[in-house]
N, C-alpha and C positions, 0 to 999 in steps of 0.2 A: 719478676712477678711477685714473687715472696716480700723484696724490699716496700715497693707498692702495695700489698694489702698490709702489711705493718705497718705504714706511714697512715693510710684508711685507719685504720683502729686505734691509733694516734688519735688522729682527728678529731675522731669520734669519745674516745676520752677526754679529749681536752672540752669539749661541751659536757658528756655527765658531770665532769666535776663542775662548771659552773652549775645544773642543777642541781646537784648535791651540795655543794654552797647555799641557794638559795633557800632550801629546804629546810639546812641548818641555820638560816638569819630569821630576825622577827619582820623583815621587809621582805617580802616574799619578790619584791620587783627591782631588788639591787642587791650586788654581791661586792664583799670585804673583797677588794683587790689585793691589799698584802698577803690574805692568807688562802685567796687561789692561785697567787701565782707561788708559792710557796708548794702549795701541793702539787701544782701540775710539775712545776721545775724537779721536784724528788720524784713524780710518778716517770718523767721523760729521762731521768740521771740513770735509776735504777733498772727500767725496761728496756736501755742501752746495752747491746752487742758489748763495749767497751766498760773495762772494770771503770763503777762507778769515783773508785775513790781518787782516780788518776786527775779526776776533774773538781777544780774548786769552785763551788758556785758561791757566790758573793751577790747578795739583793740589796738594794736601798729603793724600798716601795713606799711610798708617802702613805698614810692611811686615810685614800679615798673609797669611797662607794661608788660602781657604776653600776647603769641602767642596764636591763637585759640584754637591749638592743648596744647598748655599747661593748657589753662585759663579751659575746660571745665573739664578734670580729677581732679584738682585743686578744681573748685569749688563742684564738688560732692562730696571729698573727706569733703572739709568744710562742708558741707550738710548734710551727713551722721555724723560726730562726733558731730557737733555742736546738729544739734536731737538727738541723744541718749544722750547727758550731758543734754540737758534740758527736755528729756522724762524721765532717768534713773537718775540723779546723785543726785537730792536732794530728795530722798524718806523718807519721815519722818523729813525732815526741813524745818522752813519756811522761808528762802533765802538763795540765794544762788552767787556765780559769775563766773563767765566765759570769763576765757584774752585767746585773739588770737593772738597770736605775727606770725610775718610773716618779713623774713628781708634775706637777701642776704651777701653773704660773698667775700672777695676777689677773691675765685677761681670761681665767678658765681654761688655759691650752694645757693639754696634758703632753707632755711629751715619756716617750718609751725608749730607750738608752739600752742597743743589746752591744754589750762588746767582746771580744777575746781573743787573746793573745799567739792565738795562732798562727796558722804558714797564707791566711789572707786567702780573698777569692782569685779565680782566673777573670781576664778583662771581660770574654766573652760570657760567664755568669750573670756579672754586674752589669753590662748594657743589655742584658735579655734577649742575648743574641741563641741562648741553649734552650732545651723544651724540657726546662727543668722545673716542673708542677710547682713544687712548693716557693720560688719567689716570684713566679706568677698570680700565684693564689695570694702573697702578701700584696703585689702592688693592688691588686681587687680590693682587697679586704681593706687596703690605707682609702682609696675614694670611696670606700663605702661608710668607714668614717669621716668624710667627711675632711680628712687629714693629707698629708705630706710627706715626702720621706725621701732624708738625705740618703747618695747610694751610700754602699759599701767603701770605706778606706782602711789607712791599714797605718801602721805594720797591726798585722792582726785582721781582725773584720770589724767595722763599729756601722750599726746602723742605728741613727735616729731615725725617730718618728713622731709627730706632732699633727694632735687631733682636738677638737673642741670637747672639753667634758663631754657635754651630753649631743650625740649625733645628730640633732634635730635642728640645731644650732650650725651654719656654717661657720667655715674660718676665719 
């Protein structure tokens, strides 16, 4: 019960900081991607059970701007993978890393790159066969972008995801 309302407040911080992003920019209706997921990645490292320094987080975020309605599924989506690789992925190792690639392509598809080098999912995580909230809450959150998403492989875990810039827009 305790893990569950900690995952709740998770959640719930991964949205203040995109308004407090938005606060801080002079476009009150698009937030700097590079430097929310910069913040949420330090605020989810540090408010980790697990000594932060064990884990190497490595970002390559293109410097886009998304839309409200894009930035908040967006950053749950980071929110949710980003915790489970640093709750789940290094069980039994003493470090670990974790690249977030994030980057855009000619036709506006942005695709979101979580990888790391961990001990990999069980089969039954990955086909959705467990009633494990947070990668149900991602498959939501990809069709509500409007987006895609490759499962889990490995060695390690890597999921992609690919979504239109702006959500209004299909694929």
């Amino acid at each position: 019960m305790i893990r569950a309302f900690k995952a709740g407040q998770q959640r719930i911080q991964a949205m203040g900081l995109i308004h407090e992003q938005l606060y801080m920019s002079d476009d009150l209706s698009r937030i700097d991607l590079p430097r929310y997921v910069e913040s949420l990645s330090q605020f989810l490292l540090q408010s980790s059970a697990r000594n932060a320094a064990d884990i190497q987080l490595v970002t390559n975020v293109a410097s886009l701007s998304l839309s409200i309605e894009t930035a908040v599924p967006c950053g749950l989506i980071i929110n949710e993978l980003l915790t489970n690789a640093i709750r789940h992925a290094f069980h039994g190792k003493k470090e670990g890393v974790i690249r977030i690639e994030i980057k855009e392509d000619k036709d506006n598809i942005v695709s979101l790159i979580i990888v790391d080098n961990g001990i990999g999912m069980s089969s039954t995580a990955v086909s959705g066969d467990t009633k494990a909230l947070g990668l149900t809450l991602v498959r939501e959150l990809v069709m509500q972008l409007h987006g895609s998403m490759e499962e889990p492989g490995g060695p390690g875990t890597v999921f992609r995801i690919f979504f239109p810039l702006e959500t209004g827009s299909g694929p």
